[in-house]
N, C-alpha and C positions, 0 to 999 in steps of 0.2 A: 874779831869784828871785821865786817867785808870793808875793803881798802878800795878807797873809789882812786880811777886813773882814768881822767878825762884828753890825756897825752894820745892815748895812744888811739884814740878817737882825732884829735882834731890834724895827727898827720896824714890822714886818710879822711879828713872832710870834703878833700874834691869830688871824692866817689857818692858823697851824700846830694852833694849839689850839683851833680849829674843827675841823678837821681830823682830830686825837685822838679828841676827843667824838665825832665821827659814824665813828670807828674802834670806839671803845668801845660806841656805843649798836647797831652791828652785830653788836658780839660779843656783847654782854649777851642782847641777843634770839636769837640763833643758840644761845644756853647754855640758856638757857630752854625754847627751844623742842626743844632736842636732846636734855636731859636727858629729858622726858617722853615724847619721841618715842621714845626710847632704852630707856627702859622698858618701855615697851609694849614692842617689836620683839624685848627681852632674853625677855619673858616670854612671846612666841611661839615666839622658835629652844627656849624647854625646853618647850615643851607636847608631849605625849606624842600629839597630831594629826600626821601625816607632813606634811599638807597646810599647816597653818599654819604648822609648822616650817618647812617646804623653803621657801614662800614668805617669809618671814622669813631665810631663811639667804642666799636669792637676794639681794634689797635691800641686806642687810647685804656682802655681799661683793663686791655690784658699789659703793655706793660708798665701802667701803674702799681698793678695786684698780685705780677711775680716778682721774685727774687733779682736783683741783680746781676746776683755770681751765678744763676741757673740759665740767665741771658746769656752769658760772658763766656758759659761753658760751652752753650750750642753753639753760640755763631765762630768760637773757635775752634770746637770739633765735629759739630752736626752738619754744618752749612757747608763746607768744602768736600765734604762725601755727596752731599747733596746736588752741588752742580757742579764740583771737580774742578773746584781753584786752589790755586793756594792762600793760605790765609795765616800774616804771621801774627804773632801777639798787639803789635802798635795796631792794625789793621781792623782785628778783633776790638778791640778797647775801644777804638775809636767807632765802628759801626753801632755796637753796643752802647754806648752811652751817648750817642746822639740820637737813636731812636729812643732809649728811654728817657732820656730827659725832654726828648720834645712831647712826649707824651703829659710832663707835667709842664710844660709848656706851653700847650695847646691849653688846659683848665687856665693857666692863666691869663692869656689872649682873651677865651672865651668871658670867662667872667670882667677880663677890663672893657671887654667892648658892649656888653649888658651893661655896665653901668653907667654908661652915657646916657641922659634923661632919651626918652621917646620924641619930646617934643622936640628935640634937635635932628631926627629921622625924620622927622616928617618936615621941618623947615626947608632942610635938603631937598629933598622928593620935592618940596614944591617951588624950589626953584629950577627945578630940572636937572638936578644932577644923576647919574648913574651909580647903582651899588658899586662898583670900581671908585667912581669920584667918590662919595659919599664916606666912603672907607678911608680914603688916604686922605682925604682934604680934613674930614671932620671927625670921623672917631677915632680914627688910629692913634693922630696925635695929642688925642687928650686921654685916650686911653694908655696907652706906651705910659706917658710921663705916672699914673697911679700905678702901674706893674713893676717899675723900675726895683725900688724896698723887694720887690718879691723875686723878680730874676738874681738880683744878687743875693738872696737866702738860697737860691734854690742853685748857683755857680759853687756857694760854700757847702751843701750838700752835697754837689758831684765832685767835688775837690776830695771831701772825704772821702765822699764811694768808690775813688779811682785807687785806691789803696787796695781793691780786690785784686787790679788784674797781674799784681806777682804773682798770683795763683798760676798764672799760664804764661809765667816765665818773660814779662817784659820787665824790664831793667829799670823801674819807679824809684820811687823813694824807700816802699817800705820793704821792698825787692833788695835795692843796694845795700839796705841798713841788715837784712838779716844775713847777707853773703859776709860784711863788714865786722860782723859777731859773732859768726864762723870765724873768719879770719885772727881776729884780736882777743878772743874770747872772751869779750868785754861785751856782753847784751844788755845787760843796765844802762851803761853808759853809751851804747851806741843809740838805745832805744829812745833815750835820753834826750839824745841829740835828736831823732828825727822827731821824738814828739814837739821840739821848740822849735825847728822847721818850719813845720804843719802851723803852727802857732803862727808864728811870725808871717807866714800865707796867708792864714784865713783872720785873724785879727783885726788886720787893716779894713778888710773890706765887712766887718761885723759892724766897726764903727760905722763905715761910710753907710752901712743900710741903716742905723738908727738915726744919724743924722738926717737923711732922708726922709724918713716917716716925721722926725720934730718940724723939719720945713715942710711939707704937705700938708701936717696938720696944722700948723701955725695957719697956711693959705688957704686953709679949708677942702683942699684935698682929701678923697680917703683914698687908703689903697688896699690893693688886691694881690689878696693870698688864698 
């Protein structure tokens, strides 16, 4: 019978939560930069331009409709032949999943800002506001607060997906955990450990989105996914 030794794991846990950290500090920057990136690109697919829109709508749907790790592979190896920089893994990862994630960022924007009634568009317009005002004063912030439940499914989504870019050799969690299973050759038990990681990461903030959607719906909020 296989003899579990969770010892020789936890004297090399620091390697694991190094690992985490540079899991988390990819996602945090990939949020950041997707959230804003997201914005813009939501506020091109509604512009009433064919041209800005269609190109907006283009971006948005190719990388919604590929892969990931086929993103992750180009912008680490295709992009730096392309205009001859260098490009290291953190760099990769991070380009990578701020454009893809604002691309589901952008659907989200899009759709919380459509769901503000019309008649509140045109109360605006007729006090004299500007689509600038009108945006920030009046739909932004009542649309923001119904996307919130959705930005954070869609933060616990990219937390997962940031697990590809051991592929191209950055130093993650599930990066650390496979060198650590080499090392100990203990892959059960180290695998073990990073899946209650992952867990103990993404749990917290699974609660905090369902409590959210019970308070929205409690105030008659809906929201948007």
């Amino acid at each position: 019978m296989y003899q579990w030794d969770f010892w020789s794991v936890w004297r090399d846990v620091d390697v694991l939560l190094l690992g985490l950290a540079n899991t988390l500090k990819v996602t945090g920057l990939a949020l950041c930069f997707g959230v804003a990136l997201g914005l813009v690109l939501a506020l091109m697919r509604l512009s009433q331009h064919f041209a800005i829109s269609a190109v907006a709508g283009l971006v948005i749907e190719f990388f919604r409709t590929t892969p990931p790790l086929v993103q992750l592979f180009w912008f680490f190896f295709a992009l730096p032949i392309l205009i001859d920089v260098s490009m290291t893994p953190f760099i990769a990862a991070t380009v990578t999943f701020s454009i893809q994630s604002s691309a589901f960022f952008a659907e989200v924007f899009r759709a919380g800002i459509r769901s503000i009634a019309r008649g509140q568009w045109d109360a605006a317009r007729a006090l004299g506001m500007t689509r600038l005002q009108l945006m920030r004063r009046v739909v932004l912030p009542q649309a923001v607060k119904r996307m919130i439940p959705a930005f954070l499914e869609r933060a616990i989504e990219l937390l997962k997906t940031t697990a590809l870019v051991s592929t191209v050799s950055y130093a993650d969690l599930l990066y650390q955990a496979n060198e650590l299973a080499q090392k100990t050759f203990r892959p059960l038990e180290v695998f073990t450990v990073a899946a209650l990681l992952y867990f103990l990461a993404i749990y917290p903030v699974s609660l905090a989105v369902r409590q959210l959607e019970r308070v929205l719906a409690r105030s008659g909020e809906t929201t948007t996914h």
